[in-house]
C-alpha positions in Angstrom: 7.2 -53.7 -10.5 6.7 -51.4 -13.2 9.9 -49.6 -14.6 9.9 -45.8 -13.3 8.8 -43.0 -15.7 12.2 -40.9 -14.6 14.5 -44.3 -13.8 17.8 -41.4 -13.7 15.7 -38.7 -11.9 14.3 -41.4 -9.7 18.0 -43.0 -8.5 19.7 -39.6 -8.1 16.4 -39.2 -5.7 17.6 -42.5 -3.7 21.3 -41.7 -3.7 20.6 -38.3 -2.1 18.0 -40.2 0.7 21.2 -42.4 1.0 23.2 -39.6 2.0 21.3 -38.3 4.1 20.7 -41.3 6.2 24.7 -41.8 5.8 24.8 -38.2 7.9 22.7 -39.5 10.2 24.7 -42.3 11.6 27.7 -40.3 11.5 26.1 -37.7 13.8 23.2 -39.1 15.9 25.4 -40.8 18.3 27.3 -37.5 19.2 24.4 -34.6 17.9 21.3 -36.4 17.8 19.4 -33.4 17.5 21.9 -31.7 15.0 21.7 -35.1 12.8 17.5 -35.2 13.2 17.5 -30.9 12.5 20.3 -31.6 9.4 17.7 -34.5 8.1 14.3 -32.5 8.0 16.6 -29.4 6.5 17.4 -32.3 3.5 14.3 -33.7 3.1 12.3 -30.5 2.7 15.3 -28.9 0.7 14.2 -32.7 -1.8 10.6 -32.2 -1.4 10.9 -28.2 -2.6 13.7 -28.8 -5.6 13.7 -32.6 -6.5 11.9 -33.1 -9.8 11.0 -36.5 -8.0 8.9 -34.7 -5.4 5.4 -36.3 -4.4 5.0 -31.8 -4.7 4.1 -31.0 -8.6 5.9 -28.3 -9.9 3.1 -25.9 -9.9 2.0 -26.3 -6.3 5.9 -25.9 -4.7 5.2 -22.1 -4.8 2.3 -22.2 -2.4 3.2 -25.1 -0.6 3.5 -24.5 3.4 6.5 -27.1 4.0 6.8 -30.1 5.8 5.2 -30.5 9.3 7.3 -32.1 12.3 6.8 -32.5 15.8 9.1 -30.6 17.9 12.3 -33.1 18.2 12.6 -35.0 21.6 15.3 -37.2 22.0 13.4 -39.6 24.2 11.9 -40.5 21.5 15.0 -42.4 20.3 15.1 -45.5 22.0 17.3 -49.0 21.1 15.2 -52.0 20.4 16.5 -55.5 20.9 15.0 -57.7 17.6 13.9 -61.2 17.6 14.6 -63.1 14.8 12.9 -66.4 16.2 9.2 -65.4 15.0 7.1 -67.0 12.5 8.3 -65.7 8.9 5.0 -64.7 7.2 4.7 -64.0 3.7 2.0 -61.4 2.6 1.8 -59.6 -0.8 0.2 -55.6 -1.3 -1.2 -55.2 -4.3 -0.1 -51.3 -5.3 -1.8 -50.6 -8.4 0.0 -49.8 -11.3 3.2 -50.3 -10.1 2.1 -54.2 -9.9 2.4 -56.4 -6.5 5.2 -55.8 -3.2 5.9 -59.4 -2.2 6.7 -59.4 1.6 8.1 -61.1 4.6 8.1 -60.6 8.3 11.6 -61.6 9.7 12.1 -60.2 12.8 10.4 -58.4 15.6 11.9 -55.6 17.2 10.7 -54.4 21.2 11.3 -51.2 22.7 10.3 -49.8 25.7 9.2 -45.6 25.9 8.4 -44.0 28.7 7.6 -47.3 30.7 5.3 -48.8 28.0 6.7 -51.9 26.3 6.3 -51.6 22.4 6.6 -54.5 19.4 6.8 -53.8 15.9 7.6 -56.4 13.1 10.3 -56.0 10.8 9.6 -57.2 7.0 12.0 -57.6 3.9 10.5 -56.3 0.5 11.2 -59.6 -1.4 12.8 -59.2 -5.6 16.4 -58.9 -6.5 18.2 -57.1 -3.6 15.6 -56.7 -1.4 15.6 -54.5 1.6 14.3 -54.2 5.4 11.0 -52.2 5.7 9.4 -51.2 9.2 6.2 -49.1 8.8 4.0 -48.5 11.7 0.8 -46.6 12.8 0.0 -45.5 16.4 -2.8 -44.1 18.4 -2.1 -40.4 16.1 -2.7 -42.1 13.1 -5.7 -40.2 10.6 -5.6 -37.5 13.4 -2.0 -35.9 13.9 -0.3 -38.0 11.6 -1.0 -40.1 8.3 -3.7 -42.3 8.0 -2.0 -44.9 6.3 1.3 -45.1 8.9 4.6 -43.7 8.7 8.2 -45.2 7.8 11.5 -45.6 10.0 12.9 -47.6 7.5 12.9 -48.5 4.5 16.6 -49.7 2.8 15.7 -49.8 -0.6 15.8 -46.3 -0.7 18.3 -45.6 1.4 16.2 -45.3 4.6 18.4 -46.6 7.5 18.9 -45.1 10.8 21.6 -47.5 11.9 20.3 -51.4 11.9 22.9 -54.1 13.5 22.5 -58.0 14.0 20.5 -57.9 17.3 20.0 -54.3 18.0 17.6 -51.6 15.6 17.9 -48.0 16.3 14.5 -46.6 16.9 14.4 -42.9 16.8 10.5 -42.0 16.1 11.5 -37.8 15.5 12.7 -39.1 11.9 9.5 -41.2 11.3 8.5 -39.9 7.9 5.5 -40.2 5.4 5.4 -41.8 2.7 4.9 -40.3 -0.9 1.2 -41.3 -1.3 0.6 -39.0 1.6 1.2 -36.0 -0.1 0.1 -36.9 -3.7 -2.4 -39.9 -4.0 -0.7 -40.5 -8.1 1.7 -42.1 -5.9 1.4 -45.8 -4.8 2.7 -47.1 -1.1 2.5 -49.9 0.8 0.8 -48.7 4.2 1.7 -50.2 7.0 0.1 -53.5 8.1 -2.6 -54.2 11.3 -0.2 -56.1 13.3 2.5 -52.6 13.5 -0.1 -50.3 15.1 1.1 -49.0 18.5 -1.3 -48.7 20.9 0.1 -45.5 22.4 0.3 -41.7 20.8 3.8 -41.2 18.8 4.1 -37.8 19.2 7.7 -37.7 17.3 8.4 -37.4 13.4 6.9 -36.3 10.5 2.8 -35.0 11.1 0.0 -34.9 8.7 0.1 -32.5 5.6 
């Protein structure tokens, strides 16, 4: 990976993500919806103010905000993961910022609203690594992103609450990621095999 034009800018960005995600865990289980309003308050507070924003500078001014579905806490559900499955190793070539180097060690199901879900759980390989779980659904390149949206992603701090067999799964703090909003980013979208088949109408919509 290529070193970051703004390295300090760029880590005081992932120790703030951190923090929020910290708040998260602190409050979900008592104040979901308090933790899920406090989240969307930091994250457009980043977007507006951050000189890290996938927002230039020049369009924050005009700039409408971030767009969320209404929260709905059934939405956050408690998968059980399965760390039997085949470990694949894929690579995603992102540009300029060089090749993410992947693998696929776990699966995590969930059931919402009666339908059974399965989404694969990958570790972004290099020194320290980190759990990723992107996903698309049947809103993809209509509500939401065409590319997918996160729920986590460790390296930057993205982390709900993860434990050895159990992966929280609350879809209202789905988010998109920077390429969405400002195509000078690079970001690895999420793979074929983690598109649900069913509407996810919770998180982070479509700029």
């Amino acid at each position: 990976m290529s070193t970051p034009i703004h390295p300090f800018t760029l880590a005081d960005w992932r120790r703030s993500v951190a923090a929020h995600y910290a708040h998260v865990r602190d409050d979900a289980g008592r104040d979901p919806r308090g933790a899920c309003a406090h989240f969307r308050d930091a994250r457009e507070r980043l977007f507006r103010t951050h000189p890290d924003s996938p927002i230039e500078p020049q369009r924050r001014e005009g700039w409408p905000g971030l767009r969320w579905f209404a929260y709905d806490p059934a939405w956050r559900v408690v998968g059980a993961i399965d760390r039997s499955v085949e470990r694949v190793h894929f690579a995603i070539d992102l540009g300029a910022d060089g090749t993410l180097r992947c693998t696929r060690v776990g699966v995590v199901r969930f059931t919402h609203a009666g339908r059974n879900g399965e989404l694969a759980v990958y570790w972004m390989e290099g020194y320290g690594g980190g759990l990723w779980l992107p996903f698309g659904d049947a809103t993809s390149g209509g509500e939401t992103y065409g590319g997918g949206r996160y729920l986590y992603d460790t390296i930057k701090g993205a982390d709900p609450g993860v434990g050895e067999d159990e992966l929280v799964l609350d879809f209202n703090f789905a988010y998109n990621p920077s390429c969405a909003y400002d195509e000078r980013w690079s970001c690895p979208l999420s793979p074929r095999e983690n598109r649900l088949s069913f509407a996810v109408t919770a998180g982070e919509r479509k700029p």
